[in-house]
Residue, then its C-alpha position, 0 to 999 in steps of 0.5 A: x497295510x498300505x500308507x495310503x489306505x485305511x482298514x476301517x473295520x480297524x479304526x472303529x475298533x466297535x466303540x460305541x457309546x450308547x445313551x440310556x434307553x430309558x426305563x418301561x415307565x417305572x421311577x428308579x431311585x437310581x435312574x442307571x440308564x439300560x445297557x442295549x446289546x449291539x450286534x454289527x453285521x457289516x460296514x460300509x466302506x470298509x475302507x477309504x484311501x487316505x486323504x479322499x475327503x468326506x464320506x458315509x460311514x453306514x453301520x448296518x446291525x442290531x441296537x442301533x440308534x441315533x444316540x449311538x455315538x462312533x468312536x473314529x480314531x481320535x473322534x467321536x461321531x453322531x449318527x445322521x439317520x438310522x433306518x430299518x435295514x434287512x439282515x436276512x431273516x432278522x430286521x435291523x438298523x442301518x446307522x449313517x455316521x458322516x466322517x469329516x476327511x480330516x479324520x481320515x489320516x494320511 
């Protein structure tokens, strides 16, 4: 791999942390919060030159939403818009994660 590029599909590593999803109204002693399967279907750039500033992260799947959270390296990103998508015959989400340059090494 090249020093001045950065494979994103590598850094992302697909950590994601989800927040509970809530429960369909019933009152649980517990309050354990629902695990939402994720399916990604793409990145988008998948991948930046080292050191070009700020950019999109868009991450286009399945049980995407705005409390998912995205592990960067050493980061932890919040999403700035999730919209419906098209994943072929299926619908999706397009999550839009801004990534700050400094978190693209060098």
């Amino acid at each position: 791999m090249r020093r001045d590029a950065i494979l994103l599909s590598a850094v992302l590593s697909c950590a994601f942390f989800l927040a509970g999803c809530g429960g369909n109204g019933a009152v649980s002693a517990t309050n354990a919060p629902q695990t939402v399967q994720l399916n990604i279907v793409s990145i988008s750039p998948v991948s930046v030159a080292a050191g070009s500033g700020n950019f999109t992260l868009t991450i286009t799947g399945t049980g995407l939403e705005m409390s998912t959270r995205v592990n960067f390296g050493s980061a932890t990103l919040a999403p700035s818009s999730v919209a419906p998508a098209n994943c072929g015959t299926t619908t999706c989400e397009a999550l839009a994660v801004p990534v700050p340059g400094q978190d693209v090494a060098m």
